[in-house]
N, C-alpha and C positions, 0 to 999 in steps of 0.2 A: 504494500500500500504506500504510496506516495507520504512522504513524511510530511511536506507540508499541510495535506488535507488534513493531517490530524492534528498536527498543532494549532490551525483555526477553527478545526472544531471544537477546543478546548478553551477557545472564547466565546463562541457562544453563550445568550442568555440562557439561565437556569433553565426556564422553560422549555428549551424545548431540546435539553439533555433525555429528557426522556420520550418522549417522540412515542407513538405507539401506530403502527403501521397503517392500520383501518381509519385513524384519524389523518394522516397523507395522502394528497391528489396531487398527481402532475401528471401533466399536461405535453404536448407537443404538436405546434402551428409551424405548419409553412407561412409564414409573412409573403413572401416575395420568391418567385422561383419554381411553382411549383409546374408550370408548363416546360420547364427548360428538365428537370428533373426527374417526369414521367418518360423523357426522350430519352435518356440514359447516360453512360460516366462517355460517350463518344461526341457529345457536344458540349459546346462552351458550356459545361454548367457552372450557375451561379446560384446560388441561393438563399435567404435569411430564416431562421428559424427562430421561434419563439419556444422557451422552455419556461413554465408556468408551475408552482409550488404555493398549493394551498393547506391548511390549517384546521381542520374543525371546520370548513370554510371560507377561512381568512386568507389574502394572499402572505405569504412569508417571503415568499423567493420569486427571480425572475431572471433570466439568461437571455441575452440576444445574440448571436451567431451569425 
């Protein structure tokens, strides 16, 4: 495991130390790209993705690519 992921998970707030699976949703949106991308790895592909990270319902997280 990558040493840095663990040492900023060890800042995380208390809360969400303990995390319990069924209460995490994420998510994954093509933003942008997704016609260049159904065309497959032999065209310019370009693409953006949205990675999405909710809570009990709550957003917590959010990745753009």
């Amino acid at each position: 495991m990558n040493e840095n992921v663990l040492k900023e998970a060890k800042i995380l707030p208390d809360i969400y130390q303990q995390l319990k699976e069924e209460d995490v949703m994420i998510w994954i949106d093509p933003l942008d790209g997704t016609k260049e991308y159904t065309q497959g790895p032999e065209e310019n592909m370009q693409c953006t993705v949205l990675i999405g990270i909710a809570w009990k319902g709550k957003p917590i997280g959010i990745i753009i690519y």
